[in-house]
VEXLOFI-358470 format. One record per residue (C-alpha): residue number from 0; residue in three letters; x, y, z. Coordinates in nm, 3 decimals, padded with zeros to 5 digits. Example, Ala and Ser with C-alpha at 12.3 -4.5 7.8 and 13.67 -1.06 7.14 Angstrom:
BEGIN
<resi: 0; resn: ALA; east: 01.230; north: -00.450; up: 00.780>
<resi: 1; resn: SER; east: 01.367; north: -00.106; up: 00.714>
END
This chain:
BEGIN
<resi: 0; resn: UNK; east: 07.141; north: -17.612; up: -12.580>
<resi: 1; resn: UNK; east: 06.990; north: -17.270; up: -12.561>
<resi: 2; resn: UNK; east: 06.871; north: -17.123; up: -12.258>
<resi: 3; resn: UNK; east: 06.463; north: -17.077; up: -12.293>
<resi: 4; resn: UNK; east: 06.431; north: -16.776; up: -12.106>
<resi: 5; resn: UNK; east: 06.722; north: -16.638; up: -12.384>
<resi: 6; resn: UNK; east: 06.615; north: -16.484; up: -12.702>
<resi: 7; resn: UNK; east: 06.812; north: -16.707; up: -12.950>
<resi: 8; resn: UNK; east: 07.040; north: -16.577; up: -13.204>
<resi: 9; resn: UNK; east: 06.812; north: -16.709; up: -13.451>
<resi: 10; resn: UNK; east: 06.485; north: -16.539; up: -13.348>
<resi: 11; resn: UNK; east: 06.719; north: -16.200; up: -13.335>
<resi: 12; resn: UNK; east: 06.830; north: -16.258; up: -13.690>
<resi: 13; resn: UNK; east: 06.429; north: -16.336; up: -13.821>
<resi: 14; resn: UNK; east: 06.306; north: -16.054; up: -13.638>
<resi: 15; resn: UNK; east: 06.135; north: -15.809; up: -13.932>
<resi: 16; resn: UNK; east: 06.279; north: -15.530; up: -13.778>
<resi: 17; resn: UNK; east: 06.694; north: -15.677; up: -13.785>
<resi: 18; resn: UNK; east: 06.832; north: -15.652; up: -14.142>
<resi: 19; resn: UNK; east: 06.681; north: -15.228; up: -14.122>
<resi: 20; resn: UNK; east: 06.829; north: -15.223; up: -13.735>
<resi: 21; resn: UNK; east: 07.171; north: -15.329; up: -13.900>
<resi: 22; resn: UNK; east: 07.220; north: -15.075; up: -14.154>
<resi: 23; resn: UNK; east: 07.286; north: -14.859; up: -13.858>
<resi: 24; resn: UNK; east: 07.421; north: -15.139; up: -13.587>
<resi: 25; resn: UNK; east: 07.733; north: -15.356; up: -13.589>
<resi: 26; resn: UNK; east: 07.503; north: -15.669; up: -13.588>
<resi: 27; resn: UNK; east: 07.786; north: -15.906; up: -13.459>
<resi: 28; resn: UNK; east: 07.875; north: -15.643; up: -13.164>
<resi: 29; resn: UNK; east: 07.499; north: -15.613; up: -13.104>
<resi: 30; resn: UNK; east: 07.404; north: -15.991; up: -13.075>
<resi: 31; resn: UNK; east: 07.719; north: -16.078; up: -12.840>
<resi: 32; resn: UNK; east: 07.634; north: -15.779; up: -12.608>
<resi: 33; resn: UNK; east: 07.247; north: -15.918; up: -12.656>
<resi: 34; resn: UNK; east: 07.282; north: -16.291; up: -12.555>
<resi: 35; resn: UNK; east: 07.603; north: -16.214; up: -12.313>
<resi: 36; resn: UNK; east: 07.385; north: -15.944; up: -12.103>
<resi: 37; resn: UNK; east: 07.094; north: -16.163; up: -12.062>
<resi: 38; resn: UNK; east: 07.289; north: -16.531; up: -12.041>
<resi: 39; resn: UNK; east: 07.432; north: -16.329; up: -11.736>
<resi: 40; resn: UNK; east: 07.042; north: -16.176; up: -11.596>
<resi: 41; resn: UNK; east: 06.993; north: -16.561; up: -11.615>
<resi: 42; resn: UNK; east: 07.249; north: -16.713; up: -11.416>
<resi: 43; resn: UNK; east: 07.195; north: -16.473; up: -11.107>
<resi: 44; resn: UNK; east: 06.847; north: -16.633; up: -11.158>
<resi: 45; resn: UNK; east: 06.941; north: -16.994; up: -11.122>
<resi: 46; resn: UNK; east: 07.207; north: -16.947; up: -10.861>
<resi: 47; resn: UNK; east: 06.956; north: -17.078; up: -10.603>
<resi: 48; resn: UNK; east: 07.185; north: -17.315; up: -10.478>
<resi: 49; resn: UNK; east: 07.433; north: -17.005; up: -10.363>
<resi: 50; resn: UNK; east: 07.148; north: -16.790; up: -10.249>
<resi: 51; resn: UNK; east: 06.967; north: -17.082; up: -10.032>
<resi: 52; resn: UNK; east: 07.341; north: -17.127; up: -09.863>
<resi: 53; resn: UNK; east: 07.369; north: -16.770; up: -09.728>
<resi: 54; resn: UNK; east: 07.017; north: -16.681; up: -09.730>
<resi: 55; resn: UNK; east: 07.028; north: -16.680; up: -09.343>
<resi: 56; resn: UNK; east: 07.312; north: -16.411; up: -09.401>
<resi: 57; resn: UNK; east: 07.145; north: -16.216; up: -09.625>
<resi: 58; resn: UNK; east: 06.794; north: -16.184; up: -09.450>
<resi: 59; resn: UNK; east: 07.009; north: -16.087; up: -09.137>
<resi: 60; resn: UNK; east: 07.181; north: -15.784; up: -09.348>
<resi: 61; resn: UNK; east: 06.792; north: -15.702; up: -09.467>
<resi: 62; resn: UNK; east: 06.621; north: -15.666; up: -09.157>
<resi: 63; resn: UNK; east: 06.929; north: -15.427; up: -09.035>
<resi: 64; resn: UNK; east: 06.919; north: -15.226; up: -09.412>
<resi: 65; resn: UNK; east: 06.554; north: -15.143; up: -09.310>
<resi: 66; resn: UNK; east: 06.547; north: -15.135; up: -08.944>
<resi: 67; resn: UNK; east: 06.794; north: -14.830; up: -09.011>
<resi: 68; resn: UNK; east: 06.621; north: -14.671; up: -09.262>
<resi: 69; resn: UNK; east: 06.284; north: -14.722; up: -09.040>
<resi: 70; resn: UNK; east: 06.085; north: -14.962; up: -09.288>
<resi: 71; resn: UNK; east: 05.894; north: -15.271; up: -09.192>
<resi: 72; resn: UNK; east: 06.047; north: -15.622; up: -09.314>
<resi: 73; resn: UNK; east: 05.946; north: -15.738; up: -09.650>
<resi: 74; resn: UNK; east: 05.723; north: -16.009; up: -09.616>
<resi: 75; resn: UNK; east: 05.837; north: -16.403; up: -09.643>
<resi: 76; resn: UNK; east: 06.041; north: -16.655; up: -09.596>
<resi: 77; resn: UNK; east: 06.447; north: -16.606; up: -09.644>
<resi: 78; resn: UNK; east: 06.496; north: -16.768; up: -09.952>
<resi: 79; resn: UNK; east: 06.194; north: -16.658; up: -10.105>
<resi: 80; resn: UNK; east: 06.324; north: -16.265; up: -10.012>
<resi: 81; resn: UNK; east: 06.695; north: -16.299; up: -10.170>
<resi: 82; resn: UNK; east: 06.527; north: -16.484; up: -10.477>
<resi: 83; resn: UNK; east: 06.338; north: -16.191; up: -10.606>
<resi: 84; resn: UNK; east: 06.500; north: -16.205; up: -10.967>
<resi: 85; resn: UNK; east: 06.352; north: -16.140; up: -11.314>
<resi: 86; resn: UNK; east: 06.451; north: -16.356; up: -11.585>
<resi: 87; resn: UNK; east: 06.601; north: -16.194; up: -11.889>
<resi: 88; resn: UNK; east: 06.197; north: -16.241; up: -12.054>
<resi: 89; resn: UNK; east: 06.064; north: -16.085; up: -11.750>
<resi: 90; resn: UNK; east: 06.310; north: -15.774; up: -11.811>
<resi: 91; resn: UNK; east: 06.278; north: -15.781; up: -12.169>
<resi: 92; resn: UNK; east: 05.876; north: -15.734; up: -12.077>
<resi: 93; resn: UNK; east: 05.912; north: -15.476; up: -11.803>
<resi: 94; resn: UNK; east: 06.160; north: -15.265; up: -12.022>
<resi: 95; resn: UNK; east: 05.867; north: -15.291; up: -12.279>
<resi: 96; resn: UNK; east: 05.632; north: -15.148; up: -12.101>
<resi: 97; resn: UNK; east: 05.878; north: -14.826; up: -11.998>
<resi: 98; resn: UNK; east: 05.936; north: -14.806; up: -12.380>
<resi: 99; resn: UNK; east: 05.586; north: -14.758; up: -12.456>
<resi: 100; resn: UNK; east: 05.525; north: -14.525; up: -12.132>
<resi: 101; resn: UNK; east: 05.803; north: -14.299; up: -12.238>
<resi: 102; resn: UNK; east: 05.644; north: -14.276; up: -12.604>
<resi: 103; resn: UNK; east: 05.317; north: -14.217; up: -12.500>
<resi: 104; resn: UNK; east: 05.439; north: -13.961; up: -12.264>
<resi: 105; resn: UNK; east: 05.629; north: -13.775; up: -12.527>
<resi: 106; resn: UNK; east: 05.372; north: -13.809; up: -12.782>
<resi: 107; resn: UNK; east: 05.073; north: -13.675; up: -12.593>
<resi: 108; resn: UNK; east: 04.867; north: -13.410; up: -12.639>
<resi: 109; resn: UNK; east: 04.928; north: -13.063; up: -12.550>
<resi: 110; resn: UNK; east: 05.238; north: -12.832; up: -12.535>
<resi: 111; resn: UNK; east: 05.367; north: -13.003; up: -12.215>
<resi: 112; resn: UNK; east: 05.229; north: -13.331; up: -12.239>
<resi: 113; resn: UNK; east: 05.124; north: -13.499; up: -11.851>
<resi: 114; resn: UNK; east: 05.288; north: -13.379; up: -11.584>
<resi: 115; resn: UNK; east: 05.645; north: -13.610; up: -11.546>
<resi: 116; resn: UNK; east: 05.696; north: -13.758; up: -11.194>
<resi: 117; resn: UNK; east: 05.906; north: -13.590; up: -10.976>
<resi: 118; resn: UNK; east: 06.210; north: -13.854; up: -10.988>
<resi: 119; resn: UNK; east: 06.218; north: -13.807; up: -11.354>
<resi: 120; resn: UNK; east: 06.550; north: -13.760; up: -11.432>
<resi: 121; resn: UNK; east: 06.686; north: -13.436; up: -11.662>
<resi: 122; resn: UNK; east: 06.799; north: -13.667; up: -11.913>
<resi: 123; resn: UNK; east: 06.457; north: -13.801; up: -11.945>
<resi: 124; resn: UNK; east: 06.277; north: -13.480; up: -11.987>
<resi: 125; resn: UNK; east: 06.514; north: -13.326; up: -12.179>
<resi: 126; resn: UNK; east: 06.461; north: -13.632; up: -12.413>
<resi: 127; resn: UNK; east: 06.047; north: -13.580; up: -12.381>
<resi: 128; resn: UNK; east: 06.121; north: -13.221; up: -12.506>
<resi: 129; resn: UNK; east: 06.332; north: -13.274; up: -12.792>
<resi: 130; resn: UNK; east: 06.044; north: -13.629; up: -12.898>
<resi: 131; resn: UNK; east: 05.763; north: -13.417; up: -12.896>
<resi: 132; resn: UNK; east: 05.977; north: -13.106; up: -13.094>
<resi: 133; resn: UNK; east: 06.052; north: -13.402; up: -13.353>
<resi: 134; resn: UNK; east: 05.712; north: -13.551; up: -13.342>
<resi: 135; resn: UNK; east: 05.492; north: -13.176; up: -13.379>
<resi: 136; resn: UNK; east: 05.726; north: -13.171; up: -13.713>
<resi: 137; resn: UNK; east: 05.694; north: -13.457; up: -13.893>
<resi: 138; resn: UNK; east: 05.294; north: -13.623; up: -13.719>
<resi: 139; resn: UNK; east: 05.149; north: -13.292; up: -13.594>
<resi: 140; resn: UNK; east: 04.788; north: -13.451; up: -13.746>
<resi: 141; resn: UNK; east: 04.853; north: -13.725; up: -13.570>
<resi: 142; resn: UNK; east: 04.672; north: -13.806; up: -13.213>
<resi: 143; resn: UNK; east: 04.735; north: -14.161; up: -13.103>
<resi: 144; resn: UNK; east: 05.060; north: -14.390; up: -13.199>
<resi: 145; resn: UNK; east: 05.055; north: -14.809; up: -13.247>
<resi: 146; resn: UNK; east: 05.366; north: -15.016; up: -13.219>
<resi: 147; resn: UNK; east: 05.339; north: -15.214; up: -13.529>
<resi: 148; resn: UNK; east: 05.657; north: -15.381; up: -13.434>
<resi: 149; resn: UNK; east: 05.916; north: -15.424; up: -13.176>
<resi: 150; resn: UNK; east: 06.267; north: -15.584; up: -13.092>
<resi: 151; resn: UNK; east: 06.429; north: -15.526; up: -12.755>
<resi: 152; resn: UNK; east: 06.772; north: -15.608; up: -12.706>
<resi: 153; resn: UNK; east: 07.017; north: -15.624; up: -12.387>
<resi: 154; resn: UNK; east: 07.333; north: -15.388; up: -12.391>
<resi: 155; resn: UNK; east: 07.458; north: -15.395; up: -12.031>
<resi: 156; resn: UNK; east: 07.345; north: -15.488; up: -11.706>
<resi: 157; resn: UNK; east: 07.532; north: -15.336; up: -11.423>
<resi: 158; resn: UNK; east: 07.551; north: -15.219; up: -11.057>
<resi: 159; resn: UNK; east: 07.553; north: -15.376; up: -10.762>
<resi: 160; resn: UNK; east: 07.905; north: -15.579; up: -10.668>
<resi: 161; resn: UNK; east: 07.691; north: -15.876; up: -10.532>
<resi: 162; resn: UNK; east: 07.566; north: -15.948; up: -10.873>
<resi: 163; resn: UNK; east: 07.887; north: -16.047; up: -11.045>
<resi: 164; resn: UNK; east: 07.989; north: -16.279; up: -10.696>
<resi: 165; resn: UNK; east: 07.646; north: -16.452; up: -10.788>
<resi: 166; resn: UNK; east: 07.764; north: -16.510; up: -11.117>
<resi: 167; resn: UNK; east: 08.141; north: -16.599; up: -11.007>
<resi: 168; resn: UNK; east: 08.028; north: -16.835; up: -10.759>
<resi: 169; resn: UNK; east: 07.794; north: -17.095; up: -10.967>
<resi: 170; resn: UNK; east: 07.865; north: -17.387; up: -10.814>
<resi: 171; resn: UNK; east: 07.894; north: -17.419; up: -10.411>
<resi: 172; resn: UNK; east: 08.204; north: -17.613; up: -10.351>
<resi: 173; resn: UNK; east: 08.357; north: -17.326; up: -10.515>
<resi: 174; resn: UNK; east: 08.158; north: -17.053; up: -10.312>
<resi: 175; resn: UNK; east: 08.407; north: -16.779; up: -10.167>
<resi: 176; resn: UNK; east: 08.132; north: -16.659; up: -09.875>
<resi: 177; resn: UNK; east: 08.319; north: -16.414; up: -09.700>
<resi: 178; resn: UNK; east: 08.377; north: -16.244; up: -10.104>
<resi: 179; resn: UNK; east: 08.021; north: -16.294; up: -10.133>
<resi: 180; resn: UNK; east: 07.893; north: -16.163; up: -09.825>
<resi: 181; resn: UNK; east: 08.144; north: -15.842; up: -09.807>
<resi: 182; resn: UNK; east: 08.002; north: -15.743; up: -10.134>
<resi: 183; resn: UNK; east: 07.605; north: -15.836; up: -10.018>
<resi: 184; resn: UNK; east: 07.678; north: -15.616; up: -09.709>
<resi: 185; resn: UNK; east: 07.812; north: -15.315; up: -09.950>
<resi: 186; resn: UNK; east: 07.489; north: -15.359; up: -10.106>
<resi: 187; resn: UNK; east: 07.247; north: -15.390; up: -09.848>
<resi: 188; resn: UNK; east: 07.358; north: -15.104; up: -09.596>
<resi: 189; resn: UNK; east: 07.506; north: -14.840; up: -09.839>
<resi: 190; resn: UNK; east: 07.325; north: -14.913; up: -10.137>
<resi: 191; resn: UNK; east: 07.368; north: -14.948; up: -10.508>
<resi: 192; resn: UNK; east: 07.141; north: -14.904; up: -10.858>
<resi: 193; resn: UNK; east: 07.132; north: -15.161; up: -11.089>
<resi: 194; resn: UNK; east: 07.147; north: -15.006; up: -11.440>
<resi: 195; resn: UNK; east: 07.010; north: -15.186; up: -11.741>
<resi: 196; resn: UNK; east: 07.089; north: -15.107; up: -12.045>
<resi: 197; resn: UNK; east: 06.875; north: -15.182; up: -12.376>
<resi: 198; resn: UNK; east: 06.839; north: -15.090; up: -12.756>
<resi: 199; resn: UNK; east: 06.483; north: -15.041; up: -12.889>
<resi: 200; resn: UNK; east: 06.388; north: -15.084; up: -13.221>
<resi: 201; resn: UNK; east: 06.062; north: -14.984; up: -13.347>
<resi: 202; resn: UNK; east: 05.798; north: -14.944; up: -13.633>
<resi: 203; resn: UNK; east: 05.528; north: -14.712; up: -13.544>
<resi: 204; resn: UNK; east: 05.259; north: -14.593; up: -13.716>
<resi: 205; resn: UNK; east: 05.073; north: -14.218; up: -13.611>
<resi: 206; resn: UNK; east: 04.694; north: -14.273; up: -13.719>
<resi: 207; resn: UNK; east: 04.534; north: -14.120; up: -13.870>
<resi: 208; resn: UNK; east: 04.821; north: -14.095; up: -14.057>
<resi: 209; resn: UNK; east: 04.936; north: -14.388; up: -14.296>
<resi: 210; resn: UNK; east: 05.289; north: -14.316; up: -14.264>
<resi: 211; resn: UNK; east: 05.526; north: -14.532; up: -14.077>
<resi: 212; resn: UNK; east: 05.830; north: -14.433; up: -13.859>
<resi: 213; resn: UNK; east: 06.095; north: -14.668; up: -13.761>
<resi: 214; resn: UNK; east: 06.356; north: -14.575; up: -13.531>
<resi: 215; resn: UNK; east: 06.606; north: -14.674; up: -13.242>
<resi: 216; resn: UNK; east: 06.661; north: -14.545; up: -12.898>
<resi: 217; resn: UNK; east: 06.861; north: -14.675; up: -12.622>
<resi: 218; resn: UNK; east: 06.728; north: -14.702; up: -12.325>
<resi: 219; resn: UNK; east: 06.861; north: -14.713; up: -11.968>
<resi: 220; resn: UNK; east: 06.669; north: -14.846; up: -11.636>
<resi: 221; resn: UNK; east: 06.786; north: -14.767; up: -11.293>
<resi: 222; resn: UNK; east: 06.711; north: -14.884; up: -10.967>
<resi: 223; resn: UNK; east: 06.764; north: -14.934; up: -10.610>
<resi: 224; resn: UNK; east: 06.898; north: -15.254; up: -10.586>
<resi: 225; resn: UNK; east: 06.755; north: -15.224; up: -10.214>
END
């Protein structure tokens, strides 16, 4: 049975956007790294059984991660606080919206474009720089963009050491806490990003002109895991 918060192989394949996206891809490489990155998003998801067994630990390393950095509790109850997960959909959505974000951003009018947010990294502006070179070249008449299709795909997923105990220890009977916990505490007090990594595939079209651009970019999130 397939997981329903998993993007089947099937749907991949059907996508409109695939059999172009493989001309350049190894579609076999792709798809494994696809379904294996988010069949693993998933399972940190349903580990509840784990998380609801050491949730008193992990609230207690919480409160100390931000009594020491000076920052008021987060609200709720214990389980409800170590059970803050997306599922792969949600990240597939989220990493949506940061696709569109960073075209918009290097697409927008003006030599500069809007002013980038401080913890932009160089990467990413270097990146806005060299999309709006590209874009002033090929859709200078153009002054608005619409994603006429889209296919978001998992690479990698990455990071924090507690994630891959979560995934190790499915099944309590089998639960290693004081593994678990040494890695949560790594976590919690020194911190860690979690890095997703994604491939984008995209038709756009640049009204008001009738052209249409398809391309791919990789993408990679980061963030506190704190």
């Amino acid at each position: 049975d397939t997981d329903p918060c998993i993007q089947p192989a099937a749907m991949v394949r059907g996508h409109p956007l695939w059999r172009w996206a493989t001309r350049t891809l190894d579609a076999e490489v792709v798809l494994h790294e696809h379904l294996k990155t988010a069949s693993f998003v998933d399972a940190v998801g349903r580990s509840s059984t784990v998380l609801k067994a050491v949730s008193p630990l992990l609230v207690a390393f919480t409160r100390v991660s931000h009594w020491i950095r000076g920052m008021d509790f987060p609200a709720g109850d214990g389980p409800q606080i170590v059970r803050n997960w997306n599922t792969s959909e949600e990240f597939l959505e989220g990493a949506e919206q940061a696709y569109r974000y960073a075209l918009r951003t290097a697409w927008a009018a003006g030599p500069d474009g809007p002013e980038l947010d401080v913890t932009s990294s160089n990467s990413f502006r270097q990146w806005i720089k060299e999309q709006k070179t590209l874009h002033d070249q090929d859709f200078a008449e153009s002054n608005d963009f619409e994603m006429n299709s889209l296919l978001l795909l998992f690479q990698s997923v990455a990071g924090p050491k507690s994630l891959e105990a979560l995934q190790e220890f499915q099944e309590l009977p089998s639960l290693d806490r004081e593994k678990l916990m040494a890695e949560i505490q790594q976590d919690f007090l020194h911190g860690s990003d979690l890095k997703l990594g994604l491939l984008a595939v995209a038709e756009v079209r640049h009204p008001p002109l009738k052209q249409l651009e398809r391309r791919i970019d990789r993408l990679l999130l980061r963030s506190n895991f704190n």
